[in-house]
LOGU-987297 format. One record per residue: x, y, z of N, C-alpha, C, O in turn; residue in three letters. Coordinates in steps of 0.02 Angstrom, whole numbers. Atoms other than C-alpha are relative to their C-alpha. Example, Ala and Ser with C-alpha at 12.3 -4.5 7.8 and 13.67 -1.06 7.14 Angstrom:
REM LOGU-987297
PT/n.X/n.Y/n.Z/ca.X/ca.Y/ca.Z/c.X/c.Y/c.Z/o.X/o.Y/o.Z/aa
PT/45/-59/0/615/-225/390/45/60/0/97/59/33/ALA .
PT/-42/-59/-3/684/-53/357/-39/55/37/-14/110/45/SER .
***
This chain:
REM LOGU-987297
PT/n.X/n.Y/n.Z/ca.X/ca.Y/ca.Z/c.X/c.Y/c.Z/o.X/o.Y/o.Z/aa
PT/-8/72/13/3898/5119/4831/41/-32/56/96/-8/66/UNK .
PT/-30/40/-49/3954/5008/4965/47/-57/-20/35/-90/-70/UNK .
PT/-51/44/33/4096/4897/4944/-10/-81/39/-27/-98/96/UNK .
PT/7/92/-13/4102/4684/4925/12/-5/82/22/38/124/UNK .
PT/-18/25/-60/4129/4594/5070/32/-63/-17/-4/-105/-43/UNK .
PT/-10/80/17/4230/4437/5046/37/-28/66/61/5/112/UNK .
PT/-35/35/-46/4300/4305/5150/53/-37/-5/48/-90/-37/UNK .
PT/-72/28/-9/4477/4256/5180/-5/-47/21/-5/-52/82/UNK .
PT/11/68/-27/4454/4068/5175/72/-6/51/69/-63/74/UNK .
PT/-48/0/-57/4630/4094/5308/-46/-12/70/-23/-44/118/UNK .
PT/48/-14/-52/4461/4130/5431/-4/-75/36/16/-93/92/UNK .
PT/20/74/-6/4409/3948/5427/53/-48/-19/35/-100/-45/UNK .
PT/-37/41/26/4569/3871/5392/-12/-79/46/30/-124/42/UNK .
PT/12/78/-35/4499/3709/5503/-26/-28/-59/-8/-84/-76/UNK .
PT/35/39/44/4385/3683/5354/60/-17/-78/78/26/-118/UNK .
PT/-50/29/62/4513/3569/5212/-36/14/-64/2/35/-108/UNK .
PT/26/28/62/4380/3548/5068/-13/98/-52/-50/147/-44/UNK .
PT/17/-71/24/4390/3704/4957/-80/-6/-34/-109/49/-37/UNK .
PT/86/4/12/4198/3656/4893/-12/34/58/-14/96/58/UNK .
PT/23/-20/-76/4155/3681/5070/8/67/32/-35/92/69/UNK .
PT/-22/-75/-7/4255/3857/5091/-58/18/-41/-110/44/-21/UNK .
PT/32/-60/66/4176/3923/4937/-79/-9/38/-106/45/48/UNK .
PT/77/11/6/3989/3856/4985/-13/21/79/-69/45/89/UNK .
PT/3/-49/-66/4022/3921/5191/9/70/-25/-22/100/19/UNK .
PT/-12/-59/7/4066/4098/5117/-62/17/-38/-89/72/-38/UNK .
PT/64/-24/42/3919/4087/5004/-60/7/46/-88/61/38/UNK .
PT/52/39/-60/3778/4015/5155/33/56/57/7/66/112/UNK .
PT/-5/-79/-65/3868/4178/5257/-23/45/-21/-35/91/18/UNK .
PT/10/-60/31/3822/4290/5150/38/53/-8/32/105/25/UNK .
PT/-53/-14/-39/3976/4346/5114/3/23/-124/-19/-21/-161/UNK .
PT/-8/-19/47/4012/4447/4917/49/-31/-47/52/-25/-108/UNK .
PT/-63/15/51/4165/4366/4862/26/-51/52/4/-55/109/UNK .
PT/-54/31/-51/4303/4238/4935/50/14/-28/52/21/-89/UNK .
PT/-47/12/24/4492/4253/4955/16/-53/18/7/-71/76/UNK .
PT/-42/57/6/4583/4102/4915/64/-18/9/105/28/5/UNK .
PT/-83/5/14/4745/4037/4918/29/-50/-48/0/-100/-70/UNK .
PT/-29/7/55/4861/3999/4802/-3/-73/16/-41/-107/-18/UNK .
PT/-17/54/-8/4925/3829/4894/-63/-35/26/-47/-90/48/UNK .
PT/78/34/26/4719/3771/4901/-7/-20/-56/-16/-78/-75/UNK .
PT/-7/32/81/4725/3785/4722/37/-46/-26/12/-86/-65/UNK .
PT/-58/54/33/4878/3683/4679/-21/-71/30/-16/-123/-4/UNK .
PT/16/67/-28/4816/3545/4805/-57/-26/-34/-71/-85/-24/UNK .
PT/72/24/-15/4641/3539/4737/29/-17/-92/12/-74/-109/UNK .
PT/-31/31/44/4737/3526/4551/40/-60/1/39/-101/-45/UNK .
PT/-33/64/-19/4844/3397/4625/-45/-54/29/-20/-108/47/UNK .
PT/35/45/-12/4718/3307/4671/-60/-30/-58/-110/-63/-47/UNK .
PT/37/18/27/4651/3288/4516/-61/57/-44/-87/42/-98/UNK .
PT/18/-17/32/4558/3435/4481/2/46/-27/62/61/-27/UNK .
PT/-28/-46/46/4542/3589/4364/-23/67/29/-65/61/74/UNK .
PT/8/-59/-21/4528/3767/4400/-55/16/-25/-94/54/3/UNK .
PT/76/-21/20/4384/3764/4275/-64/-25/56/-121/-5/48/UNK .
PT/36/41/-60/4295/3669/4426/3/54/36/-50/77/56/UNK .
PT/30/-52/-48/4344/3816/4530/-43/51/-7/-85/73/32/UNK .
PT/50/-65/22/4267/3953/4435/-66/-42/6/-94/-34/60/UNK .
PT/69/32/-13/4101/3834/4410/-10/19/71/-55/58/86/UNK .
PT/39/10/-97/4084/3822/4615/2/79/-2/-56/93/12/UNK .
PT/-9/-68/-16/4118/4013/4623/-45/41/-25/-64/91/6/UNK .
PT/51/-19/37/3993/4052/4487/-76/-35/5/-127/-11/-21/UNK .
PT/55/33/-38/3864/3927/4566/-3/38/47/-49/78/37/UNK .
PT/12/-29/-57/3881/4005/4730/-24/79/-19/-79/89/5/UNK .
PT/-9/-64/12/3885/4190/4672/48/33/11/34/91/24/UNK .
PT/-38/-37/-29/4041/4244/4714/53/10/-18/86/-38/-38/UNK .
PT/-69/-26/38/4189/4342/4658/47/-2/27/44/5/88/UNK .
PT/-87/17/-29/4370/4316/4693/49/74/-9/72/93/-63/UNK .
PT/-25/-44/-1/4453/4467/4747/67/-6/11/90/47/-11/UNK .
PT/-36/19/-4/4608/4405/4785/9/-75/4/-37/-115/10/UNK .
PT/-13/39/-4/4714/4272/4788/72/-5/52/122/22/30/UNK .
PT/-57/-18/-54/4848/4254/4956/72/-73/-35/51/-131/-42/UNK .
PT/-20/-58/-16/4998/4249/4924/74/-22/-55/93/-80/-63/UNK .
PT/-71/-2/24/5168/4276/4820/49/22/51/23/50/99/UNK .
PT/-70/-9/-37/5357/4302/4908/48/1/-23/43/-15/-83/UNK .
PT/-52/15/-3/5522/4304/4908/23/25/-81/70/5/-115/UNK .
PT/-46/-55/56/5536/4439/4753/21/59/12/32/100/-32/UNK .
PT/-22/-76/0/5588/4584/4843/62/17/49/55/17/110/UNK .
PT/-73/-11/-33/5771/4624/4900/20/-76/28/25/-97/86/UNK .
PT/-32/60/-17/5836/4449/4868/62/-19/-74/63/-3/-133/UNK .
PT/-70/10/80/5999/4391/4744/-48/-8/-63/-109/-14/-62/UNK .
PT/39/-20/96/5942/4404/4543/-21/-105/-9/-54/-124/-57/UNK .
PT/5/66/33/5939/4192/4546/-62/-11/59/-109/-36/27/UNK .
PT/33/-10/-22/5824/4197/4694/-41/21/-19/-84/-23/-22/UNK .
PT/16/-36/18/5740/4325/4628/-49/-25/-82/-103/-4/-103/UNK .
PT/31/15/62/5698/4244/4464/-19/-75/-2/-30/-98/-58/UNK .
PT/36/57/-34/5638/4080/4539/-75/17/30/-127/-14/22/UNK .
PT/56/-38/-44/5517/4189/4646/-39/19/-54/-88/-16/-66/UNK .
PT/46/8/65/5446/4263/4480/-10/-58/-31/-57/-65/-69/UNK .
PT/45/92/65/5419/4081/4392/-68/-7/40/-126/-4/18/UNK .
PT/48/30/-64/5328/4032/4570/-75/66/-5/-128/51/21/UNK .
PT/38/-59/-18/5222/4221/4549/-30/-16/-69/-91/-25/-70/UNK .
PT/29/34/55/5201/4167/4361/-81/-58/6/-142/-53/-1/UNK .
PT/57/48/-24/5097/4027/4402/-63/18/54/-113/-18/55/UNK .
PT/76/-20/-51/4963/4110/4543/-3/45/-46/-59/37/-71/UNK .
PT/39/-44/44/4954/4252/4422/-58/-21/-64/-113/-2/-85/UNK .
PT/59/34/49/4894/4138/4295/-54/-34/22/-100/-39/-18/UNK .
PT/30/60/-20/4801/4011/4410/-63/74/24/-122/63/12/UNK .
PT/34/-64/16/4721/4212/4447/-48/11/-50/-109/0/-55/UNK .
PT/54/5/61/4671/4248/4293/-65/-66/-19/-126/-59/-22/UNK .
PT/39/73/12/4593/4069/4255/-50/-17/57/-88/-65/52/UNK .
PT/81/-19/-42/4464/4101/4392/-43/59/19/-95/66/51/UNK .
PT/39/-67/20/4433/4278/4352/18/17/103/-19/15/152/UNK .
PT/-34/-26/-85/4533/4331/4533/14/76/-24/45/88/-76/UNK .
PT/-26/-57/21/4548/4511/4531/80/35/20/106/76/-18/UNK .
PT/-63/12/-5/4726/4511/4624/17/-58/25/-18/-106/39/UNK .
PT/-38/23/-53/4851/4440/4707/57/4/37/114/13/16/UNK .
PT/-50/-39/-56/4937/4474/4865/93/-25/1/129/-73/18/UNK .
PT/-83/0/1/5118/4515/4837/18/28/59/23/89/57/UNK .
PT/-59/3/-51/5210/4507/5014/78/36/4/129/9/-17/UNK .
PT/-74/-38/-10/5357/4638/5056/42/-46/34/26/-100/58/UNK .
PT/-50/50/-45/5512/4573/5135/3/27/63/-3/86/82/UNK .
PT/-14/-19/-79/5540/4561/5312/46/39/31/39/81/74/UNK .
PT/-82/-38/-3/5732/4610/5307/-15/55/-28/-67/74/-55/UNK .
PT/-13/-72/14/5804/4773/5277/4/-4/-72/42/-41/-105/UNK .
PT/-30/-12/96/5787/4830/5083/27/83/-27/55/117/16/UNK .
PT/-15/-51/25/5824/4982/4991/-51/20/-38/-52/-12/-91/UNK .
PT/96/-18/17/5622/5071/4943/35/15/-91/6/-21/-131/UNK .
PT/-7/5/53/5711/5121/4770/6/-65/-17/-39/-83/-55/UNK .
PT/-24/80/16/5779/4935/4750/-61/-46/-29/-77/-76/-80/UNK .
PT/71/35/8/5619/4870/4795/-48/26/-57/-74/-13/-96/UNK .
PT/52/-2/39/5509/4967/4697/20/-18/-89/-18/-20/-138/UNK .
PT/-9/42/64/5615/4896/4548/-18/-64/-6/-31/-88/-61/UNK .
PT/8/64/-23/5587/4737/4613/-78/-24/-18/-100/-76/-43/UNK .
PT/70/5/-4/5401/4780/4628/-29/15/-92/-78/-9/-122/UNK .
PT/10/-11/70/5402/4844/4447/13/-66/-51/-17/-75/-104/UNK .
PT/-13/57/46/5469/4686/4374/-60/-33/21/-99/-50/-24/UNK .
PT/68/48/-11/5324/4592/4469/-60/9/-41/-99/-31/-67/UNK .
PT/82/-17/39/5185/4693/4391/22/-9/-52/-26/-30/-83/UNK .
PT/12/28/59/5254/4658/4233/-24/-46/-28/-56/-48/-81/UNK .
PT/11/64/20/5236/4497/4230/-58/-33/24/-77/-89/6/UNK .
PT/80/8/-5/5053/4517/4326/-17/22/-60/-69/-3/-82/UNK .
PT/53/-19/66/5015/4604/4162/3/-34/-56/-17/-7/-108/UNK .
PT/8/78/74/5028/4446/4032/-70/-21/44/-92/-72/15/UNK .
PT/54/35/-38/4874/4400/4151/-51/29/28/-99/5/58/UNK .
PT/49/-55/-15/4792/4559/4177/-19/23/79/-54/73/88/UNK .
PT/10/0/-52/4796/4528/4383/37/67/39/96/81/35/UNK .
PT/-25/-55/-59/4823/4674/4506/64/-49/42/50/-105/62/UNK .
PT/-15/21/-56/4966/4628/4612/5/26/60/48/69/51/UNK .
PT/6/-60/-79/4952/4716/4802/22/-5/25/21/-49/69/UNK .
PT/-84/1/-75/5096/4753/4893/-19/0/78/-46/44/112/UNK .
PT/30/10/-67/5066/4692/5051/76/15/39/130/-13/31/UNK .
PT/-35/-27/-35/5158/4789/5167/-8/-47/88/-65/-59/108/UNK .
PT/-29/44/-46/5231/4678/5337/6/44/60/56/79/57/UNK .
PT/-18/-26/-59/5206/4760/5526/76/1/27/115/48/36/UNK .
PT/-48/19/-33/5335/4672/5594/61/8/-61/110/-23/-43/UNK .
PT/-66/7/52/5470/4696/5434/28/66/6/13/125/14/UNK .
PT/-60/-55/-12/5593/4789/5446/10/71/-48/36/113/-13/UNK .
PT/17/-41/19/5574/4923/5319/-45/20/-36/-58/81/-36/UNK .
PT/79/-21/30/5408/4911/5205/-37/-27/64/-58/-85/60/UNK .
PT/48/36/-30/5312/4885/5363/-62/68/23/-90/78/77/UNK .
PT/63/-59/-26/5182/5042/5359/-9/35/-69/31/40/-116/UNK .
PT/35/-4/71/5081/5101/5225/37/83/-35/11/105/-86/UNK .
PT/-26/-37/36/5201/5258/5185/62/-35/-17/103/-1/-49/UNK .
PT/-71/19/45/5348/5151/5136/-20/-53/-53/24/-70/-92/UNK .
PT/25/7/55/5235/5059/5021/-12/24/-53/10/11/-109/UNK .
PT/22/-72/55/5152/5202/4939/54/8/-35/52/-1/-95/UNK .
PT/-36/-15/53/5324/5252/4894/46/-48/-38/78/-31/-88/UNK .
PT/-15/74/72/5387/5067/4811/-38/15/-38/-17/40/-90/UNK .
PT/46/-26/72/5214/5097/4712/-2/48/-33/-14/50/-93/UNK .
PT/-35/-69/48/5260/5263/4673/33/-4/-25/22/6/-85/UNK .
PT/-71/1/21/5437/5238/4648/-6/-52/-76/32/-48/-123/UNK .
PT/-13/61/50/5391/5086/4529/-47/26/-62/-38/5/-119/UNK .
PT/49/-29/45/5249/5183/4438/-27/-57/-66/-19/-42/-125/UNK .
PT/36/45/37/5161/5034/4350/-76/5/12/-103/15/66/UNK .
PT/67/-12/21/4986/5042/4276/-37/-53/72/-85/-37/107/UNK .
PT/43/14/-37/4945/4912/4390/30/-21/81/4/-60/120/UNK .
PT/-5/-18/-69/5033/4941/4548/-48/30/48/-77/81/28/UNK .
PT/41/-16/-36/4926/4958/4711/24/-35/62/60/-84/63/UNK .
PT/-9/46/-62/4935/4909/4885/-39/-28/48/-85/6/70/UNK .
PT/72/42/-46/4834/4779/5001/41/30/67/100/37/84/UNK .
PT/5/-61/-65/4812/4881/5159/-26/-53/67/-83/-32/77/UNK .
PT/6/44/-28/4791/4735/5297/-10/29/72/46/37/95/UNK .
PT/34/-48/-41/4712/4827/5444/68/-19/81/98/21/116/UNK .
PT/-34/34/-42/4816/4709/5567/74/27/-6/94/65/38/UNK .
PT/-62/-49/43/4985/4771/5476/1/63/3/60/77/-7/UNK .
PT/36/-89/8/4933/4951/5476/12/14/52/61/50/59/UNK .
PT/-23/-1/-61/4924/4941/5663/54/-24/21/88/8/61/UNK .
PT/-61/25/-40/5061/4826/5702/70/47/-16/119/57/20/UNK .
PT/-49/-39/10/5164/4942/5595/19/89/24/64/128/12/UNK .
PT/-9/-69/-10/5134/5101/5664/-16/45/-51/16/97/-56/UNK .
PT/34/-39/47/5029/5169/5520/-63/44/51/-83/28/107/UNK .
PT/34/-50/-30/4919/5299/5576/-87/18/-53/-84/8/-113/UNK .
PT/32/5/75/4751/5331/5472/-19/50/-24/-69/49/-59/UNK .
PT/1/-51/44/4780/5517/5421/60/-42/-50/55/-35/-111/UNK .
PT/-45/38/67/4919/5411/5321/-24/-2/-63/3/15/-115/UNK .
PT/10/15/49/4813/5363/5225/-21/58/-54/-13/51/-114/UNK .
PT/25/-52/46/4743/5527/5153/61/42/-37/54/91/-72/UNK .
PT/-52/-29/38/4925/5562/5097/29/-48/-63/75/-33/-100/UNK .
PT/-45/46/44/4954/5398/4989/-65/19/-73/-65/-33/-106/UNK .
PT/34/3/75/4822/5448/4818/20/-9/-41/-18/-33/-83/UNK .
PT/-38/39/47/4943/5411/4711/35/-64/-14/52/-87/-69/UNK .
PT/15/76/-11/4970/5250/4759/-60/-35/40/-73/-48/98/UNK .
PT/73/42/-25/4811/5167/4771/3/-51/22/46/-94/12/UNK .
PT/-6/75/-61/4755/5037/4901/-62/-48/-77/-116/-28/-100/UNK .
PT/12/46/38/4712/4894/4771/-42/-28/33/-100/-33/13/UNK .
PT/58/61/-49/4636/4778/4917/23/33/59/64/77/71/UNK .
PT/-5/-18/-68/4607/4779/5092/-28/-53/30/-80/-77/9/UNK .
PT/23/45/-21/4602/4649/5214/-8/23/71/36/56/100/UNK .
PT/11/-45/-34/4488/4686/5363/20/-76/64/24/-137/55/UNK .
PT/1/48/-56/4516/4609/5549/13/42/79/38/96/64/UNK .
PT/-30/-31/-62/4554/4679/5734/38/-21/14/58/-68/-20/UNK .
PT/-39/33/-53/4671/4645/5866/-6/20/54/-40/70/65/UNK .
PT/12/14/-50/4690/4609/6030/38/-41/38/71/-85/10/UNK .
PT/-50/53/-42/4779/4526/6188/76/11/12/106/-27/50/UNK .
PT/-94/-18/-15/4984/4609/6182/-17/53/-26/-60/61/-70/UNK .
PT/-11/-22/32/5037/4756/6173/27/15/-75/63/-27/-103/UNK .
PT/21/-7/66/5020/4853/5992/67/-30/-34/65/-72/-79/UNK .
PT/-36/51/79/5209/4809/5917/44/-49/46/105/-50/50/UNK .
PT/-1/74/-25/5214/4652/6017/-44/-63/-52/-23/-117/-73/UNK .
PT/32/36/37/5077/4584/5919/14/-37/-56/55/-21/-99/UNK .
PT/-25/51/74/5078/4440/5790/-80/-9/-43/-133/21/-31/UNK .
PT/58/10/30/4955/4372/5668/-74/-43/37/-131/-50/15/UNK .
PT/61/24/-46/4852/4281/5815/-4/-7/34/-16/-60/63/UNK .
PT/51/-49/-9/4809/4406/5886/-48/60/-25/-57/116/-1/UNK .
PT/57/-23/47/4675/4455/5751/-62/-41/35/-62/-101/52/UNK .
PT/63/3/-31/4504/4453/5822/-60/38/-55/-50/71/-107/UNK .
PT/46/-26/46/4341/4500/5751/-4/85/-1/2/121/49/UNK .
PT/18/-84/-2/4308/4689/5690/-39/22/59/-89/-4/84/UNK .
PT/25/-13/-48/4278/4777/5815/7/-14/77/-21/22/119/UNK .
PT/9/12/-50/4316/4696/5958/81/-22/35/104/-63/75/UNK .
PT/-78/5/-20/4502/4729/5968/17/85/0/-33/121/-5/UNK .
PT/-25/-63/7/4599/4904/5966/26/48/-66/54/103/-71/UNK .
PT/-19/-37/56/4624/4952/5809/-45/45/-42/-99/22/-60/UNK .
PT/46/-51/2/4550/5115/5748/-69/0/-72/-90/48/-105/UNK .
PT/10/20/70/4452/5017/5603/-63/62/-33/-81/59/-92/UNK .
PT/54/-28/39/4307/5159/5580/28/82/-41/15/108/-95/UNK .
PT/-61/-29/63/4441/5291/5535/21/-34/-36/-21/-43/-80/UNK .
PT/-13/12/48/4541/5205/5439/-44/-46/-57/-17/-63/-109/UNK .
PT/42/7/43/4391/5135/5352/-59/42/-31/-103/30/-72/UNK .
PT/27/-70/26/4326/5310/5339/40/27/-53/19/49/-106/UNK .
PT/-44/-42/40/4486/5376/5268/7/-41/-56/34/-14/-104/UNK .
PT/-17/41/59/4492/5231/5147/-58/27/-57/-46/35/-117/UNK .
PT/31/-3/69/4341/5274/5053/-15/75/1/-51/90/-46/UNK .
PT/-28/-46/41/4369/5447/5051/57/29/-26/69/89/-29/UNK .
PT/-20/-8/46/4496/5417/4949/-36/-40/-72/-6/-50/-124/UNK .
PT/25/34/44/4383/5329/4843/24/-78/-1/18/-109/-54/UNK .
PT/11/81/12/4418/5145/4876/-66/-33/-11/-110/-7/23/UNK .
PT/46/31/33/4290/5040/4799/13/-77/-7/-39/-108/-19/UNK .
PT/-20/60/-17/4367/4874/4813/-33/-42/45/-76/-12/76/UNK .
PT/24/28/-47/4315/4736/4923/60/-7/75/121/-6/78/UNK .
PT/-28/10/-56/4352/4712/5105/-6/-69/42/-49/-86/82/UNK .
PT/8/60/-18/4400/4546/5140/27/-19/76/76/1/108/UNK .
PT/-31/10/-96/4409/4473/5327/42/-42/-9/34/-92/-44/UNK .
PT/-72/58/-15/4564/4385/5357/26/-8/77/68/27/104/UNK .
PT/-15/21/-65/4577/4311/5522/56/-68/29/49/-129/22/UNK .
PT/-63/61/-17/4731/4209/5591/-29/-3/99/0/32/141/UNK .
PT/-6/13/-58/4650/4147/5765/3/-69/21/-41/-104/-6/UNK .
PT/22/74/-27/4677/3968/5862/-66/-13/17/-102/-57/-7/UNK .
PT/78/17/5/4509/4005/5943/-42/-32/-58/-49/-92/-70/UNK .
PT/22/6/70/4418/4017/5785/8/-60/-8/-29/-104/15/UNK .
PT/-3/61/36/4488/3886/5700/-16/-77/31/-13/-126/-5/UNK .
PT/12/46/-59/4444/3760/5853/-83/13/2/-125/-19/35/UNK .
PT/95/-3/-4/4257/3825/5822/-28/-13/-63/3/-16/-116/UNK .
PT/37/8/56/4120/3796/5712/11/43/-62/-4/103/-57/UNK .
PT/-15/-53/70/4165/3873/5531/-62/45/-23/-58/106/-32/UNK .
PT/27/-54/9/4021/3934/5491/-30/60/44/-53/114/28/UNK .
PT/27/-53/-43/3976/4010/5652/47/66/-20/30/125/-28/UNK .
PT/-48/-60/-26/4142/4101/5654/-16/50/-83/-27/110/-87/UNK .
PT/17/-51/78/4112/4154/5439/-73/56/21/-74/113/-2/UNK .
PT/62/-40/-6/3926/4227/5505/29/27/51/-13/72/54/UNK .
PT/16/-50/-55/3973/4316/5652/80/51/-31/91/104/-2/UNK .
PT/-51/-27/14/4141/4376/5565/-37/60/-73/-6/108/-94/UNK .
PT/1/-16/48/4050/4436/5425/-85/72/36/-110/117/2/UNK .
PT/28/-13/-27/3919/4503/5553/24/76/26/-2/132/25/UNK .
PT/-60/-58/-47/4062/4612/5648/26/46/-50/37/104/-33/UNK .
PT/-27/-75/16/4129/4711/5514/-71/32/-52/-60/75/-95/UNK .
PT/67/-23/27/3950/4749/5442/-15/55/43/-23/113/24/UNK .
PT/-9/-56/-70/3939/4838/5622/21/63/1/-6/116/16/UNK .
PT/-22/-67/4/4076/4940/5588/-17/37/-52/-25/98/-50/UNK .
PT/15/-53/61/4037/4989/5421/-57/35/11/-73/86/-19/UNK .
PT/89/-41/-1/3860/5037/5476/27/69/37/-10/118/36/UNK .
PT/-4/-68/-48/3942/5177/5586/48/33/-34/84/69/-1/UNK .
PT/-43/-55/39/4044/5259/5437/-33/37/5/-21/93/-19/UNK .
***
């Protein structure tokens, strides 16, 4: 079985109209879209309802594998801390209410303590589970200590919740100095999501978020670690998430079809 493909409306962030995301990801041919949280609140603030989003999503055909992004709940003071859950409250639900299968929970940048955190991370999934949503620890290249997919694994370990998992961000992976026999050591913490993309242009932990380029056509070893991903059995979708100026200065749907073009490529040569 081959896994979704969805698109990280981040790809096309030139295009404003979330109709227009959803109906370019559909006209790419593209399995699913991820969304973001602060799309949703605008397109409510403007009047309309989330039942509107599911309709366009269920017109188009397409499933919501995530939703980007929660913050600022992990190794921060308890009043902090419980502000950040209200704010995670609300995308979990705004989640559920379009049938989103997660959403991406963000490590901290600063230094934490991996026991600390994965208490931290345990209170989160609790309160994903009034809403039934995966949340996916999205592990940070550039952060200072969850920034590679074994100091994740062990927050999700450490925190041992039914629905702990981690979004595996191909860009992150590399910038952090993850490696992709890594991955055949994390099975007990399962990769929840995965967001696919290359890089390119600075050296590897020089790099930022744009310098993400299309699959394939950057340095990052994406047909291992998208080998080693599904033999561990991932089954999830692989959504493109691209942070480039180019891009976003070009035609949207060219860049959704040829983005959705490029990691079809690589997958053909698992």
């Amino acid at each position: 079985m081959s896994n979704p493909i969805a698109l990280n409306t981040i790809t096309i962030k030139q295009v404003t109209d979330l109709r227009e995301k959803i109906e370019i990801a559909a006209e790419a041919e593209y399995d699913g879209v991820g969304l973001w949280a602060n799309d949703l609140a605008a397109f409510v603030a403007a009047g309309g309802e989330l039942a509107e989003v599911k309709d366009m999503l269920e017109e188009n055909g397409l499933s919501v594998p995530e939703i980007c992004f929660v913050g600022g709940w992990m190794g921060v003071p308890a009043g902090e801390r419980k502000q950040a859950l209200a704010e995670a409250k609300k995308a979990f639900q705004q989640a559920s209410e379009i049938g989103a299968y997660s959403v991406i929970a963000c490590a901290a940048g600063h230094q934490v303590d991996l026991a600390e955190a994965a208490k931290d991370y345990a209170q989160l999934c609790d309160v994903a589970a009034d809403f039934g949503v995966v949340p996916a620890l999205e592990f940070i290249g550039p952060a200072a200590t969850v920034k590679d997919v074994k100091a994740a694994a062990e927050v999700v370990a450490r925190a041992d919740h039914e629905l702990g998992g981690i979004l595996l961000d191909t860009f992150h992976f590399y910038r952090g100095g993850s490696e992709p026999e890594d991955i055949l050591a994390i099975r007990d913490a399962r990769v929840a999501m995965v967001h696919a993309n290359d890089a390119a242009g600075a050296p590897r932990f020089e790099m930022n978020d744009l310098h993400r380029v299309y699959c394939g056509e950057g340095e990052i070893p994406l047909e291992a670690i998208f080998g080693n991903l599904r033999e561990t059995g991932y089954r999830q979708a692989f959504s493109v998430e691209i942070f480039n100026e180019e891009y976003w200065a070009s035609d949207p749907m060219r860049v959704a079809q040829k983005a959705r073009v490029a990691i079809d490529e690589v997958l053909a040569r698992l």
